[in-house]
N, C-alpha and C positions, 0 to 999 in steps of 0.2 A: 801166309804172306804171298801174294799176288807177284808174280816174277814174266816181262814180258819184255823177249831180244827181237832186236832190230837187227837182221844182216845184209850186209853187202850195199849198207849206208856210204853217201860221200858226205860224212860231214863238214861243214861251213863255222867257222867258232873262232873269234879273236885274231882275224887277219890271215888263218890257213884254209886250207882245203883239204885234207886226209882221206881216204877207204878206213871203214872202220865196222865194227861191230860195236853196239850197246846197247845193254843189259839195264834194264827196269829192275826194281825192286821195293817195295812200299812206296808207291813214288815217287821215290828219286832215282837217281844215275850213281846206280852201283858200278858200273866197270866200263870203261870204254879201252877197246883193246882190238888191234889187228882181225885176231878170232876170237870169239869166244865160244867154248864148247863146254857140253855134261853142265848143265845148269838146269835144265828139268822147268822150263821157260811153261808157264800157262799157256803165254802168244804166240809165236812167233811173225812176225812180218819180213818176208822176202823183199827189202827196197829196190834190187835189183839197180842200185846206181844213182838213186834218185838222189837228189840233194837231202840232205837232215839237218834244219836249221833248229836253232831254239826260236820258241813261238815268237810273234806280237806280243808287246806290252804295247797298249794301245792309250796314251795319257789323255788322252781326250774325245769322249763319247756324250753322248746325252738320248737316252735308251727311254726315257719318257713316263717312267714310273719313279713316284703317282704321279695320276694327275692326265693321263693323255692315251688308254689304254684300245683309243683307236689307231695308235700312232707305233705303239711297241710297248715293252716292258721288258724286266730282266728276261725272265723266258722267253720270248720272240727273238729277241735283239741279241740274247748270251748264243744262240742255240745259228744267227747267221754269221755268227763271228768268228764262232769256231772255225765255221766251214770256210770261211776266208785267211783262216793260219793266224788268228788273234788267240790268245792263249789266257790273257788278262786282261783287263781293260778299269779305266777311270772315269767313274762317270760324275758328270758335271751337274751342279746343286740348281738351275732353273728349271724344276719341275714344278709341279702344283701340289701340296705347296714347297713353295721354294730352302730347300736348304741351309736356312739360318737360324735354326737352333739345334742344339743336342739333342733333342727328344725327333727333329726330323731327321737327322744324321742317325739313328739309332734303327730309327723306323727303315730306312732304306737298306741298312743292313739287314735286316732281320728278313726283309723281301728275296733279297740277294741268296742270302744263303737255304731260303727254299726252293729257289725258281732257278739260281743261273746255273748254266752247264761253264762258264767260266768263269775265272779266279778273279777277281772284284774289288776295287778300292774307290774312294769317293772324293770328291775335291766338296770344302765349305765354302760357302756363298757369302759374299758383303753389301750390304747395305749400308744407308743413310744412320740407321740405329740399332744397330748389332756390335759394336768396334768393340765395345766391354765384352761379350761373348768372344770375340776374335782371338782378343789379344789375352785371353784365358785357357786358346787350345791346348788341350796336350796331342805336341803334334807327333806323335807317336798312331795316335787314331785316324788321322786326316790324309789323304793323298797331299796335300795340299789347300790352298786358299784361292778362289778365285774373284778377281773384282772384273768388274764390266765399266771397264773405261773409256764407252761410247753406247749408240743406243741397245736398249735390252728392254726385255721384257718386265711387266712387273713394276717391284720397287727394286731394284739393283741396277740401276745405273746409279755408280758414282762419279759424282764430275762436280762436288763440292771441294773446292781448294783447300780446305782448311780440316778436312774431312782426310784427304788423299794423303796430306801429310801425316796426322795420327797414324792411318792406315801402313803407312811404309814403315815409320818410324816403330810399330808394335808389334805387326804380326809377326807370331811365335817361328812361323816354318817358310816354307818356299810361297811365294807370291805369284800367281798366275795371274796375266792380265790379256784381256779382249781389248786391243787399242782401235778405237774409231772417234775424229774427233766429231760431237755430236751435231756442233752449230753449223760448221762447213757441209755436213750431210743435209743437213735442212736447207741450208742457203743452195747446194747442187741441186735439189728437189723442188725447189720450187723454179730455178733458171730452168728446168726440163720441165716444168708445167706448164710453162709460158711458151712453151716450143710445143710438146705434144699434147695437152691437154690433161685430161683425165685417162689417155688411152698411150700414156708410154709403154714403149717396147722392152722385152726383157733388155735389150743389148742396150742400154741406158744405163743397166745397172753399176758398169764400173765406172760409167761417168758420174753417179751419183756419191758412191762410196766409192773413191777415187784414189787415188797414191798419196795428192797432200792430205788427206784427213787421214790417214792411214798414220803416215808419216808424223803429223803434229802430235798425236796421241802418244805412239811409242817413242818418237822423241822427250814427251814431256815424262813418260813413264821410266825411261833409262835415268834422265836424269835424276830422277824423286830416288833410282836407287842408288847410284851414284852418293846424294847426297847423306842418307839415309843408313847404307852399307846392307840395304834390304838384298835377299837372298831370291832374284826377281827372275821367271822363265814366261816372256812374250808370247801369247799363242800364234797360231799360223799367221805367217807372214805372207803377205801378196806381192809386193813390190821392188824393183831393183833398189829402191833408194833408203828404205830399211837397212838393208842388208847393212850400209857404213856403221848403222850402231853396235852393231856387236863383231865382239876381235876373235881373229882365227887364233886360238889356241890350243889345249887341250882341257877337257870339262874340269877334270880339278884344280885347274887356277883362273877357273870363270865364275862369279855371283851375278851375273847375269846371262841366259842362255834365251835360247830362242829354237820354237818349233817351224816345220814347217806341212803342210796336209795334203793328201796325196791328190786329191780331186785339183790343188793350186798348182800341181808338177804335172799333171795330164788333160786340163781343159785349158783353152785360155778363152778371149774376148772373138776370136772365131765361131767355137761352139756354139755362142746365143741363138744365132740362124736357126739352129738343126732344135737347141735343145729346153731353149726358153727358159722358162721358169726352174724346168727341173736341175739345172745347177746354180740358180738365186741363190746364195748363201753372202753370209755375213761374218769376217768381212770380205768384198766380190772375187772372183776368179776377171784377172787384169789383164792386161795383153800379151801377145807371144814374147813381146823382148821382157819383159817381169817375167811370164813360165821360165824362158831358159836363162835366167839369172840366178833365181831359182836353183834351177836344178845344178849348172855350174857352184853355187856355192858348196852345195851336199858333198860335193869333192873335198872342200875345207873344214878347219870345223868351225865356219861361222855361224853354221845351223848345226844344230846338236842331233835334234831328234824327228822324226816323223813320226805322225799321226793321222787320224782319221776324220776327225770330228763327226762322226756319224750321227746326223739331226736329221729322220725321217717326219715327213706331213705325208697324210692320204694323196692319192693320188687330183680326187676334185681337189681336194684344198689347191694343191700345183696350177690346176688350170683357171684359176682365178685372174683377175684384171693386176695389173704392176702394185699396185697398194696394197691388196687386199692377199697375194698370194705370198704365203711364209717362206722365210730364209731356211735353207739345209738342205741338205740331200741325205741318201739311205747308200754308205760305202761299206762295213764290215763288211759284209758277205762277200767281196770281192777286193779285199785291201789288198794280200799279197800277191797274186794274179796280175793284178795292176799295176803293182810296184815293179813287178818282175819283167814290164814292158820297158821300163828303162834300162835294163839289165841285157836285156836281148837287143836291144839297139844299141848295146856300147854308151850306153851313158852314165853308169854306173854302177863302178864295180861291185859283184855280188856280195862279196865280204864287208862293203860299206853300206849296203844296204841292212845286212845283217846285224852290225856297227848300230846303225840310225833305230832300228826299229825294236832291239833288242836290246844292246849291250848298255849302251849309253842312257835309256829311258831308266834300267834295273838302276844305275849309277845313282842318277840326277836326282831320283825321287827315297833314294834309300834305302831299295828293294832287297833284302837278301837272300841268298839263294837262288836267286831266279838271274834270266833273262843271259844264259851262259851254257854250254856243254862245256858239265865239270860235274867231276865225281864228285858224288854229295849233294848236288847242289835238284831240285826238283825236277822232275823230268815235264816240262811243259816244251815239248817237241812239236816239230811239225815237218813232213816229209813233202816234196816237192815232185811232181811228176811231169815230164816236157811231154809237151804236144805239139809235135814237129806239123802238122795239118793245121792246126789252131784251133780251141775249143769256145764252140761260141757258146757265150753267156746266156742267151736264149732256149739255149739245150738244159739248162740246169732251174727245177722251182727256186723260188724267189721264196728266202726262207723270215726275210723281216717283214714285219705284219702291215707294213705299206703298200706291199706287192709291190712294186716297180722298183727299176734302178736305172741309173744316169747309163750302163754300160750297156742298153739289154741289146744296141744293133753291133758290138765288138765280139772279136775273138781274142783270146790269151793265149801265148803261148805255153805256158804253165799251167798248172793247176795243184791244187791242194789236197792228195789222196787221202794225207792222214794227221789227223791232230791229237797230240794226245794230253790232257789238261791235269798235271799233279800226279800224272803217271797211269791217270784214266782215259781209255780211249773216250774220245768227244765228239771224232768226224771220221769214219772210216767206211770204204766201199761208199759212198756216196750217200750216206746215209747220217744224221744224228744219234749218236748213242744216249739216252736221254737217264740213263742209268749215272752218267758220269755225273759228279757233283764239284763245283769249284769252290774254291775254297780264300778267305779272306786274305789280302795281299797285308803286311803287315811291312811297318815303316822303322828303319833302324836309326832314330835320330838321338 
C-alpha cells in the first residue's frame, strides 16, 4: 500500500486555515494531525507552509474528444489541468460526434479512463430528438444534462417551446443550461454589419451577445424551472442583471444554482484591444461593471460555483476574420493561478475560493468523497506555492495541445507545485507524472 505525508502544510478546508500534517494512504486521507510521525511514508513532501487546498472539481470543460484531436483530447487537456490545481473535471457532450446516446456516453468513457491523468465525469447532451433517451437516464452515470438554450453547434440548440417544456418537466437529474437568446444575437449581428461590414472587430463581440439576450434566455430558463420544480444549474454567467434570478442562500435550499467562469471574473470588454479573438467565447466576456458584479456576488452565495469552461481552437483558427473565428479559450493550465489573483488583491477570500471551486461543486453535483480535507474521503490535493516576484506564464510550456493561452504576457503570484489526483502524484517539480491514472467521478443520487 502506497503511503505518501505531506508536512509542514497550511491547510485551507471548510472556512479554516490550520498547520497540519497529512498522511496518504491507498488514496485517501488517512490522518490529518498536528504531526504526524513513524509511518514509514513512500513520499515525503516538505510544503514548507504552502497552502494545501483540495483540488478543482472543474464542472465544466470541453477537452475535444472525439472529434477535434487537433484541438486536445483527454491526454492533452487531463495532463494541462492538473498542472493548473484541477483534480477532476466534467466534460461537456458537443464533441463529434455529439453526446446523445449511450453507446457515445460509454465511448467517451472508455477514452477517459485510458488517456486521462484526471478523475473524469461527463455531462449528456439534448437535442431536438433524444428527450426519450433523456428522460431514461440513470442518473447515477451522468454528471449531469446539458441543453444549449441559444446558439450551438450542430443539432443541439434547443429553443423549441414545446420541446423545452418536456425537457424541464423530465429530465431525471440536474439540468445544465447555456442561456443565449438566439434571435436577438442574430438581430445584434446583423445591426453590426450594417456598421462594420464583413470586417467587425473582436470588441463587437459583447455587443453582439449582449446582457439582454443573456438575460431573455436565463430568465425564460429559471422560470421553466420554477414552473416545473426542475433541479436547474445555469452555466457561466456574464452579466450584472442575471445575478436578480438567483437568491443568496445556502446550496441546500437552492434547486436552482448558478456558475460563474474564471476568464468572466479576470477579462472584461477592455481586454478586446490587446486580445482579440483569443478570449471570443460564448457567452462574451461584458464590461468592467458586469466583471465586478461578478466578482462581488462570489462574496454571497448567489453564485454557487466556479469553473473553467475550457474550449481550446488552434491558434490560426483564432486569427480568423469575426465570423469565421471560434468561440473559447484554453484556461485549465492556468485555473488556479488566476483564481488566486483575486485572492492576492483582497477580493476574495481564500477560504471562499476554496468554498466555490471545491466544496460546493463535490455538493451540487453529488460527488462523494471528494472535493474536501477529511479523513476518508480521497486525497485529490493540490499544494499552493507564493511567488513573491511573480511567475510569468511565459516561463512555463504550454501543456494543451492548442499551444497558446489568453495569460501567456501575466505573471501569478502563485503557483501550483504539487497535485496529487486519488492519492497519485499528477503534477510535481514541474513536471507531469504520466504514470498517475484518474479515476471515474461517481454520482450519489
Amino acid at each position: 500500500m502506497s503511503r505518501l505525508l505531506i508536512r509542514n502544510a497550511r491547510l485551507v478546508n471548510e472556512g479554516q486555515e490550520f498547520d497540519a500534517d497529512l498522511l496518504v494512504a491507498n488514496g485517501r486521507i488517512e490522518k490529518i494531525a498536528a504531526s504526524i510521525e513513524g509511518q514509514n511514508a513512500t513520499v515525503e513532501i516538505d510544503a514548507q507552509g504552502q497552502w494545501l487546498l483540495p483540488g478543482m472539481i472543474d464542472d465544466q470543460v470541453h477537452f475535444r474528444e472525439p472529434g477535434a484531436p487537433d484541438k486536445g483530447s483527454f491526454y492533452s487537456e487531463s495532463r494541462a489541468a492538473v498542472a493548473g490545481g484541477i483534480t477532476s473535471f466534467m466534460d461537456m457532450p458537443n464533441t463529434q460526434p455529439a453526446t446523445l446516446t449511450l453507446e457515445a456516453l460509454a465511448d467517451k468513457k472508455r477514452r477517459a479512463a485510458l488517456h486521462s491523468v484526471a478523475n473524469y465525469g461527463f455531462h449528456f447532451g439534448v437535442s431536438n430528438d433524444n428527450l426519450d433517451t433523456v428522460a431514461a437516464l440513470d442518473p447515477r452515470e451522468v454528471a449531469g444534462v446539458k441543453v444549449f438554450m441559444g446558439a450551438s453547434t450542430g443539432n443541439m440548440l434547443v429553443d423549441d417551446p414545446r420541446i423545452l417544456e418536456q425537457l424541464f418537466a423530465e429530465v431525471p437529474t440536474i439540468l445544465l443550461a447555456h442561456c443565449e437568446h438566439t434571435p436577438s444575437i442574430q438581430a445584434n449581428e446583423r445591426r453590426l454589419r450594417g456598421r462594420f461590414g464583413d470586417h467587425i472587430p473582436a470588441v463587437a463581440h459583447p455587443l453582439i451577445r449582449d446582457a439582454e439576450a443573456c438575460y431573455r434566455s436565463s430568465s425564460l430558463a429559471v422560470d421553466l424551472a420554477h414552473r416545473h420544480g426542475t433541479r436547474l444549474h445555469v452555466l457561466h454567467l456574464t452579466s450584472a442583471r442575471e445575478l436578480v434570478l438567483f437568491e443568496d442562500k445556502p446550496l441546500a435550499e437552492k434547486r436552482i444554482t448558478a456558475e460563474v467562469c474564471l476568464h468572466h471574473l479576470l477579462f472584461d470588454d477592455h481586454d478586446y484591444a490587446r486580445l482579440g479573438h483569443q478570449i471570443k467565447c460564448n457567452p462574451a466576456i461584458k464590461s468592467r461593471a458586469d466583471r465586478n458584479a461578478l466578482r462581488l456576488a462570489l462574496l454571497s452565495n448567489r453564485l454557487d460555483v466556479i469553473g473553467s469552461d475550457h474550449a481550446p481552437h488552434t491558434w490560426a483558427q483564432k486569427q480568423q476574420p469575426y465570423r469565421e473565428a471560434p468561440s473559447g479559450l484554453p484556461l485549465v493550465q492556468h485555473a488556479m493561478p488566476a483564481l488566486l489573483e483575486l485572492v492576492a488583491d483582497g477580493l476574495l477570500p481564500l477560504a471562499t475560493l476554496v468554498e466555490k471551486t471545491s466544496h460546493r461543486v463535490a455538493d451540487l453535483f453529488a460527488i462523494p468523497d471528494r472535493g474536501y480535507l477529511r479523513e476518508g474521503y480521497w486525497a485529490d490535493l493540490v499544494l499552493i506555492k507564493p511567488e513573491p516576484h511573480g511567475k510569468p506564464v511565459s516561463s512555463q510550456p504550454i501543456l494543451a495541445r492548442c499551444g497558446w493561452t489568453p495569460f501567456a504576457e501575466r505573471s501569478f503570484r502563485h503557483s501550483v507545485s504539487t497535485t496529487l489526483v486519488s492519492g497519485h502524484l499528477a503534477w510535481h517539480d514541474e513536471r507531469v507524472h504520466d504514470s498517475c491514472q484518474g479515476l471515474p467521478l461517481h454520482f450519489l443520487r
